[in-house]
N, C-alpha and C positions, 0 to 999 in steps of 0.2 A: 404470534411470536414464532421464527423459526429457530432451528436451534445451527449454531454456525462453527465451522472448525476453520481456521486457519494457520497455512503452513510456511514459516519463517522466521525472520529474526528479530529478536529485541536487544535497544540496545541502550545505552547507556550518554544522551545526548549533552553533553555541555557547553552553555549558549552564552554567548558573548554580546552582546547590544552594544554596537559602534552607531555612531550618529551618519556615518555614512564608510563603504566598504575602503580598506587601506590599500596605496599604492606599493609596489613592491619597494622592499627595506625602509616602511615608515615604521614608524612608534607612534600610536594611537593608543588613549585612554578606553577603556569599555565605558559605555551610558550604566552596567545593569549586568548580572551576570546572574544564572540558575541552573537548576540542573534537572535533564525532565526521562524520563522513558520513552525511547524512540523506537526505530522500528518498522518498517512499512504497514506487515501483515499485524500488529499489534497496533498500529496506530489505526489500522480499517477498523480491530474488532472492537476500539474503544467509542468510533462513533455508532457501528452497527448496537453497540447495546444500549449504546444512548437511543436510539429506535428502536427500542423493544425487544429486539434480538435476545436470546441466551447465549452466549459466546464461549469458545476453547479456543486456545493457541498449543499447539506443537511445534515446537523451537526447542533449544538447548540452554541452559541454566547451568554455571556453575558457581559450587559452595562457596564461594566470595562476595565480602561486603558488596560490591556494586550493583549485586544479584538480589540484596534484598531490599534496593531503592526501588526496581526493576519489578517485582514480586509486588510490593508495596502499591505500587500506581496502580498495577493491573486489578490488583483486591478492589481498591476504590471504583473500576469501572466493572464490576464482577465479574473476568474472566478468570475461565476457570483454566488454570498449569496443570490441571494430573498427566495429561497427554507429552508432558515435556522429557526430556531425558533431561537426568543431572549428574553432573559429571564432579569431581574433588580435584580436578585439576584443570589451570587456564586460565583466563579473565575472559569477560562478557566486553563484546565487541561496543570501544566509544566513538560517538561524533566529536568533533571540536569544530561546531555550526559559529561563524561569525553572523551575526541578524544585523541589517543594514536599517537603519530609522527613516535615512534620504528615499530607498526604494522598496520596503517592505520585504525584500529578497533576501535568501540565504548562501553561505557558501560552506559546502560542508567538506571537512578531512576526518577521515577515518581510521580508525585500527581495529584490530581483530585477532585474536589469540586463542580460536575457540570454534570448532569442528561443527561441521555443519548435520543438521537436522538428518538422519539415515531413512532408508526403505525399511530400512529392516525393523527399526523403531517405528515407521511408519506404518507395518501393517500389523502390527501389535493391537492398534486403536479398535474399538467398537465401529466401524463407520457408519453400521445400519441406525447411530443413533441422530445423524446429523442429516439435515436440509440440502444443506451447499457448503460444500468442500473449497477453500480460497488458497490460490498459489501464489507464492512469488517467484519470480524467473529466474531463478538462482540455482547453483547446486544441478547442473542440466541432468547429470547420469541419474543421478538420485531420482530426481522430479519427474525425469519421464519414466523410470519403472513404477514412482506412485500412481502416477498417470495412469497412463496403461494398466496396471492393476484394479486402480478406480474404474475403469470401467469396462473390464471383464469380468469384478465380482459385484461392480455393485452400478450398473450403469444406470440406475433411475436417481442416483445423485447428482444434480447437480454441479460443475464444477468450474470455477475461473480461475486465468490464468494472467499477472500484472507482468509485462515487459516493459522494464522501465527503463535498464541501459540493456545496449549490446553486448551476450555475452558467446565466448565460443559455442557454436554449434544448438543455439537457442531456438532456432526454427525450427529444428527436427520436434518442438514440442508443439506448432503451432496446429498441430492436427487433432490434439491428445482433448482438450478441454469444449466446454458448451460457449464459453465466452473467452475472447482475447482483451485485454487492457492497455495499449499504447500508453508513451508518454511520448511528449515532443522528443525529449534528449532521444530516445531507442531512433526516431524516427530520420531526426537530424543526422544520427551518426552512422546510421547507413545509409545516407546520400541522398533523400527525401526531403524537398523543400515546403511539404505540406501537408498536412495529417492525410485528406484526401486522396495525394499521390501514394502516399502507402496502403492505405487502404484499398484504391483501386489496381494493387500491384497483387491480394491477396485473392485466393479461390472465393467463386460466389458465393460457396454454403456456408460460410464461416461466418459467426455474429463477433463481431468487434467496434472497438472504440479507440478512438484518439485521440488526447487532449492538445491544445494547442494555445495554453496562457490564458492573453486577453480575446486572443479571436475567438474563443467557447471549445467545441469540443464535437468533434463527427462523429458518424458511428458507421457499420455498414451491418445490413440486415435483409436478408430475401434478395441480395444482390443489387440491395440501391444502397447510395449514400445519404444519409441524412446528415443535419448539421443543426446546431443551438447556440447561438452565441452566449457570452459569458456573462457572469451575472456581477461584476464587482462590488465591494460595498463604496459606498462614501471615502473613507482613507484605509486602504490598503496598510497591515499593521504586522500581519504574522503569514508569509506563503507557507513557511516549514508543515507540510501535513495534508497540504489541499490537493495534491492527485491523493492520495491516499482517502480522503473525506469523500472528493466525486466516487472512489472505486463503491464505499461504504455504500452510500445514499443510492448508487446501479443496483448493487446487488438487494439490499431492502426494496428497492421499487419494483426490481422484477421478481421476487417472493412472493409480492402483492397480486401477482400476472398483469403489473404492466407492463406496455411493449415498450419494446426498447428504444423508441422515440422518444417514447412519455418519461422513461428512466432516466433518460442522459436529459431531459429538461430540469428534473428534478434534483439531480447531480448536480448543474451547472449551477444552481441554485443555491442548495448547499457547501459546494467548495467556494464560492464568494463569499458565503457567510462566515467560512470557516478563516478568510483572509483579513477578515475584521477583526478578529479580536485573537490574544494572545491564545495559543494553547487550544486542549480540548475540551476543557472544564464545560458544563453547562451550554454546551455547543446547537443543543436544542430547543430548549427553554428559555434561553437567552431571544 
């Protein structure tokens, strides 16, 4: 069991099940609606503890009902909030995910009323108590003084870094972590037609990863590319969550000191699994 800290948002997801996605100014019924705790960097540590992990999130929290639906999911996967700030004013940032039944895909709109995770809160933490330190590419000015920080005091930690859209001046952190995390969208929308081509557009020494759907998911490592295609299940049911599941199942693999061939096999694996079935409930065991 490692012990795992990760830094970002949770959020307050409410999910709409249409039988297939609406054209603009329809009126559609929902199949199914619920409401779950979302999140990127809380949706990782909720699978990393279903694998054994001991898990913390450092994000922000504020005194509002939405906060203890939020608080409540996390208890269930035993991550532990001390590392949070909480704040008596704002709202806790929601999705309004439409889940499509015809494609298994999601379409998310968001809001957000509620400041984001500090350095200065940041180095308040213990870090000498954690394994591997997890980022989200968010918050850049912030993130790269944690950065940087991580590892001028503490650089035998561990530390990855998820870029999942393009945000201002988000490469200046690509230097900072032990691991990069691609998603298609980041790679698309800066002009890359192929997980590959991004990857091959980065410095040799850099260990990174990029997902790319149904075609699997590359990696780049000792300055080759590898690649793993994708593992779907039988009926595609729930995507909301599965870059997130592959990030979980990299970073538990390579804990284990597998290479990171073997990791992203094992990822592909797992976020097919995770595209089966609703949710993260039992995501193991199942």
């Amino acid at each position: 069991m490692a012990k795992i800290l990760a830094i970002g948002i949770a959020t307050l997801d409410i999910i709409n099940t249409v039988e297939k996605y609406p054209n603009e100014d329809d009126e559609i019924r929902v199949v199914s609606q619920r409401k779950a705790r979302g999140g990127n960097a809380t949706n990782t540590l909720a699978v990393l503890s279903q694998l054994g992990h001991q898990c913390s999130w450092a994000g922000v929290l504020i005194n509002e009902p939405d906060a203890k639906t939020i608080q409540h999911d996390l208890e269930q996967f035993k991550i532990d909030t001390r590392p949070c700030t909480i704040l008596s004013e704002g709202k806790m940032p929601t999705s309004y995910i439409s889940h499509s039944v015809e494609t298994g895909s999601r379409t998310i709109v968001h809001h957000r009323d509620c400041p984001e995770f500090s350095f200065a809160d940041f180095v308040k933490i213990n870090h000498q108590q954690y394994d591997w330190i997890h980022f989200e590419g968010r918050n850049i000015a912030e993130t790269a003084q944690m950065l940087t920080w991580l590892k001028q005091h503490h650089p035998n930690i561990a530390c990855s870094l998820e870029i999942e859209k393009s945000r201002p001046d988000i490469e200046s952190l690509f230097q900072l972590p032990q691991l990069l995390m691609f998603s298609q969208h980041y790679a698309t929308t800066v002009g890359y037609n192929s997980a590959q081509a991004l990857l091959a557009s980065l410095p040799n020494h850099l260990n990174a990863t990029c997902t790319w759907g149904k075609q699997g998911a590359w990696a780049l490592t000792n300055g080759d590319i590898i690649h793993h295609q994708a593992c779907p299940p039988e009926k595609v049911i729930d995507t909301l969550g599965a870059g997130d599941t592959f990030n979980a199942a990299l970073i538990s693999a390579l804990l284990q000191q597998q290479n990171l061939s073997q990791a992203v096999e094992q990822a592909c694996h797992l976020a097919g699994k995770k595209c089966g079935q609703l949710g993260f409930v039992d995501l193991i065991t199942k």
